[in-house]
C-alpha positions as CSV (number, residue, x, y, z in Angstrom):
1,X,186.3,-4.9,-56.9
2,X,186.4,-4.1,-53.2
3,X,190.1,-3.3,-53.7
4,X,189.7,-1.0,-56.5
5,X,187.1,0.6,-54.3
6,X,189.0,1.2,-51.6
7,X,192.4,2.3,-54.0
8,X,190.0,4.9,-55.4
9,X,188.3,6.3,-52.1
10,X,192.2,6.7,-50.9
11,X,193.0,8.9,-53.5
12,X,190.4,10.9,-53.3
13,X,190.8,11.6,-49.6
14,X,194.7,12.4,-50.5
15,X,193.3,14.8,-53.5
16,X,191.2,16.6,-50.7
17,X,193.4,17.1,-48.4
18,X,195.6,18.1,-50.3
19,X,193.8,20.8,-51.9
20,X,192.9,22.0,-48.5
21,X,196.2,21.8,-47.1
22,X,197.8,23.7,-50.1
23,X,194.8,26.9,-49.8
24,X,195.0,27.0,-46.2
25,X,196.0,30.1,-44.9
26,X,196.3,31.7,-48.3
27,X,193.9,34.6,-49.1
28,X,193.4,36.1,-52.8
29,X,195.6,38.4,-54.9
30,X,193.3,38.9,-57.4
31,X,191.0,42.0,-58.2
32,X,187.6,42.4,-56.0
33,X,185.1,41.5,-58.6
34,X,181.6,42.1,-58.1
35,X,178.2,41.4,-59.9
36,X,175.3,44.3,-59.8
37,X,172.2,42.4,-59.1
38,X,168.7,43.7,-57.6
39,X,170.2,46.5,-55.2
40,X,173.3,44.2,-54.1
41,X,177.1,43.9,-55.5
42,X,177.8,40.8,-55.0
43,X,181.4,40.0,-54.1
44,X,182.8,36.8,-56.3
45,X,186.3,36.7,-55.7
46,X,188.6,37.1,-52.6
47,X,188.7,34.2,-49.5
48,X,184.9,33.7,-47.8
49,X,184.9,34.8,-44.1
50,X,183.1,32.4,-41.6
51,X,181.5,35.9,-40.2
52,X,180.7,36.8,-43.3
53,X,182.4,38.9,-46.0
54,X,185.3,38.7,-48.3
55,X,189.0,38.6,-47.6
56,X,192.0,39.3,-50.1
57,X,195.7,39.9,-49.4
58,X,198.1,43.0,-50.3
59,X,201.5,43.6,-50.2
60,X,203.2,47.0,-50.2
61,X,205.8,47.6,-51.7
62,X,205.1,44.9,-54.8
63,X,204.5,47.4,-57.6
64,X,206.3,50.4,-59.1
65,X,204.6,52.6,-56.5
66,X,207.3,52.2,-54.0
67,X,208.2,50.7,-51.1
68,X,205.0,52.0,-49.0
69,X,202.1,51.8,-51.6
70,X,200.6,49.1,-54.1
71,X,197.5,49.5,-56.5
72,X,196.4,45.9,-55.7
73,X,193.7,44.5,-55.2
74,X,191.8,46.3,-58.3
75,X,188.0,46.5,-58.6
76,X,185.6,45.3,-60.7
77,X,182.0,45.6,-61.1
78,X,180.8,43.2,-64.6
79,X,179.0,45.2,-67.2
80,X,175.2,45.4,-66.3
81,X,172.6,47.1,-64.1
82,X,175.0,49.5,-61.8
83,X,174.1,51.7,-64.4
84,X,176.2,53.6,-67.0
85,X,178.4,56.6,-65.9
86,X,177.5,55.8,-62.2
87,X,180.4,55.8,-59.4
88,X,181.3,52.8,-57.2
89,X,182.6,54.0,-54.2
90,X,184.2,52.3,-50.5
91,X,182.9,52.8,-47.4
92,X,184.1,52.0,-44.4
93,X,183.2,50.1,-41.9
94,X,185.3,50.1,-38.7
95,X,188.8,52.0,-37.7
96,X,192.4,50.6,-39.7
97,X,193.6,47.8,-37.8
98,X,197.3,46.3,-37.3
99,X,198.3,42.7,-36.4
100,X,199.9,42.8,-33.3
101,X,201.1,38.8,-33.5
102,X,198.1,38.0,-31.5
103,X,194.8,40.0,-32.5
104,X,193.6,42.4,-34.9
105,X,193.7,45.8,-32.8
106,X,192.7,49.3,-33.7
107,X,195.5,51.6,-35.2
108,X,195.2,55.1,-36.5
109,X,193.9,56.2,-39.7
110,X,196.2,58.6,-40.5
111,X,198.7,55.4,-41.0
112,X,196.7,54.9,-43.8
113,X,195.8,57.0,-47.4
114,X,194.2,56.1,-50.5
115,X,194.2,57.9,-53.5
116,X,192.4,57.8,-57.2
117,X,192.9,58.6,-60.9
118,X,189.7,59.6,-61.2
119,X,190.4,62.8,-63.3
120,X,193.9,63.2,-61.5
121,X,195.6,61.9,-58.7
122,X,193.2,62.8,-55.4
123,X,193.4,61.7,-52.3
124,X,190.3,60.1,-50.8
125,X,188.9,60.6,-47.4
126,X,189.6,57.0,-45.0
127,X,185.9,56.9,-44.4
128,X,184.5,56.5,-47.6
129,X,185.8,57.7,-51.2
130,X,185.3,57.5,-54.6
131,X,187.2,54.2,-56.6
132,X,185.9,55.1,-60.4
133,X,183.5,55.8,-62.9
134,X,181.6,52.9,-64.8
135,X,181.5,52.9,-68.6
136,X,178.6,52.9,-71.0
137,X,177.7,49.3,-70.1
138,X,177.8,49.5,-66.6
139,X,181.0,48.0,-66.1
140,X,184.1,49.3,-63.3
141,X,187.9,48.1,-64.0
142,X,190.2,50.3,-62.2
143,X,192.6,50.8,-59.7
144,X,193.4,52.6,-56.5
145,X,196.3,53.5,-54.9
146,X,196.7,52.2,-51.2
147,X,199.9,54.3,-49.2
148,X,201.2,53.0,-45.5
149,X,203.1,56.1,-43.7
150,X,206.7,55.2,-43.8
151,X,206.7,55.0,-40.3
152,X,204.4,52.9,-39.1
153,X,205.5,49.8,-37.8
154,X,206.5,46.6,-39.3
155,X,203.8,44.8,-39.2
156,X,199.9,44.0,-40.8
157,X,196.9,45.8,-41.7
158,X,193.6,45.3,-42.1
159,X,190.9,47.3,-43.5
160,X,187.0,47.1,-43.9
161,X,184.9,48.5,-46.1
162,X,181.5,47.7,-48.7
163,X,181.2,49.1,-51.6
164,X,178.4,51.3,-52.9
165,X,176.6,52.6,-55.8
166,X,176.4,56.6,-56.5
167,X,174.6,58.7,-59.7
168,X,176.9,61.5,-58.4
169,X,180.8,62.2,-57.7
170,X,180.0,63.8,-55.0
171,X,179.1,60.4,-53.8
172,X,175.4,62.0,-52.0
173,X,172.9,60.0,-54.3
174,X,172.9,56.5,-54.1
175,X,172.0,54.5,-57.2
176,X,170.7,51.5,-54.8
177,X,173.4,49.3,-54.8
178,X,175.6,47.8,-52.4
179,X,178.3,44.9,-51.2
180,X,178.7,43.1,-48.2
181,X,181.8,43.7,-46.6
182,X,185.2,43.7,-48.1
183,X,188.5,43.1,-46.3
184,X,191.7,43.9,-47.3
185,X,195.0,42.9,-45.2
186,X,198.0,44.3,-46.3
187,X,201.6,42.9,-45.2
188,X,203.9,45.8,-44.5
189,X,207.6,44.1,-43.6
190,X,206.0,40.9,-42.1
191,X,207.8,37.4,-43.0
192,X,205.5,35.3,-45.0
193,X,204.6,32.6,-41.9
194,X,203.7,35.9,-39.6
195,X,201.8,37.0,-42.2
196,X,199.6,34.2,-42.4
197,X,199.2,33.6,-38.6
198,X,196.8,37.4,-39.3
199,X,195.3,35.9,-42.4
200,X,194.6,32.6,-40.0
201,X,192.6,34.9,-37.5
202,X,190.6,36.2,-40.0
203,X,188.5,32.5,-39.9
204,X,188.5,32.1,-43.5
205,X,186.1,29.2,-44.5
206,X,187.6,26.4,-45.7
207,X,187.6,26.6,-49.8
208,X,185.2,24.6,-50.8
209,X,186.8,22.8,-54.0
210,X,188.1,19.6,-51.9
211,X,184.9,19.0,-51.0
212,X,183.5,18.9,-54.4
213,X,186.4,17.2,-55.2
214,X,185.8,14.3,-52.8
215,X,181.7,14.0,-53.9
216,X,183.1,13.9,-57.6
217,X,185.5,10.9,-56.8
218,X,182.4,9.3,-54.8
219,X,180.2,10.0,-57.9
220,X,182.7,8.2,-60.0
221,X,183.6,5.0,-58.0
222,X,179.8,4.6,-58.2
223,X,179.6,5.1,-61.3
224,X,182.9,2.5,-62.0
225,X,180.7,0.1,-59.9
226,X,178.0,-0.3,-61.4
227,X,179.3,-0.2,-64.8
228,X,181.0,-3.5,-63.8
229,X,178.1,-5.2,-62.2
């Protein structure tokens, strides 16, 4: 019995590690999805910050945009108390920054555009700017376009913003609500291990699903146990 125990506990420390060792490092691709509940969007998706916010990683160049722009990641607020026919809007929170191989250190703005399909293609101001309108139920799905100038350097950057709540497209009334903040880091030419070494600096929190995992496996070698006493 001690055996089996011991068998088991092994795998389970080789299940965690290995689920840490293959998220390490690796940010999300998917959409920013966020939840409208009493005055706060809160953030779902994307890689926990230890300072607090989300991350999620970008890649010019990977859609039909062209080689300086991508539409990802997309935004999502779930059906519900934003409020029907209100706007969700970005606001940012500090300067565009560039990985420099060492540090995240402040770049210019002008490197950096984003545009909407609001009503037709319009480009948004860098400091804050309109993403989309929410249906009937409350509910945002859309995307943005994010643009790099052609000539800014090989390299990665990073961006910081929350999102907000407006009644108005003028984006003057707020409807109450608001995220925490949002980071985006795009690659622009970087190899996929430079890449990550900016991702790396970010502190991400370690995902939490090998530590579940490991309590699970406890749970069930006790479980094993006492079944065969």
């Amino acid at each position: 019995m001690k055996d089996l125990i011991l068998a088991g506990l092994f795998s389970v420390f080789a299940a965690s590690a290995f689920a840490n060792e293959h998220d390490h490092g690796h940010g999300d691709h998917g959409d920013i999805v966020g939840e409208a509940e009493g005055g706060a969007i809160e953030v779902e998706t994307g890689m926990p910050l230890a300072g607090g916010g989300r991350l999620f990683e970008a890649d010019f160049g990977d859609f039909a945009l062209g080689t300086y722009a991508t539409n990802a990641p997309g935004f999502e607020v779930e059906d519900g108390p934003f409020g029907a026919l209100n706007y969700l809007a970005y606001n940012m929170q500090s300067d565009l920054k560039s990985w420099d191989g060492i540090s995240w250190v402040t770049s210019s703005n002008s490197l950096f555009s984003i545009e909407n399909d609001y009503e037709s293609p319009t480009l948004q101001p860098f400091a804050k700017g309109m993403i989309g309108q929410a249906d009937d139920d409350g509910g945002v799905h859309t995307h943005i376009d994010f643009f790099i100038d052609p000539n800014a350097a090989v390299g990665a950057y990073l961006i910081e913003f929350i999102l907000e709540g407006y009644t108005d497209n003028a984006l003057q009334s707020s409807n109450g609500y608001s995220s925490d903040s949002v980071f985006i880091a795009f690659n622009n030419g970087l190899s996929s291990e430079d890449y990550e070494f900016g991702i790396d600096a970010m502190s991400p929190v370690p995902v939490p699903a090998a530590a579940w995992l490991f309590v699970s496996g406890l749970a069930g070698l006790a479980g094993l146990r006492k079944a065969r006493k």
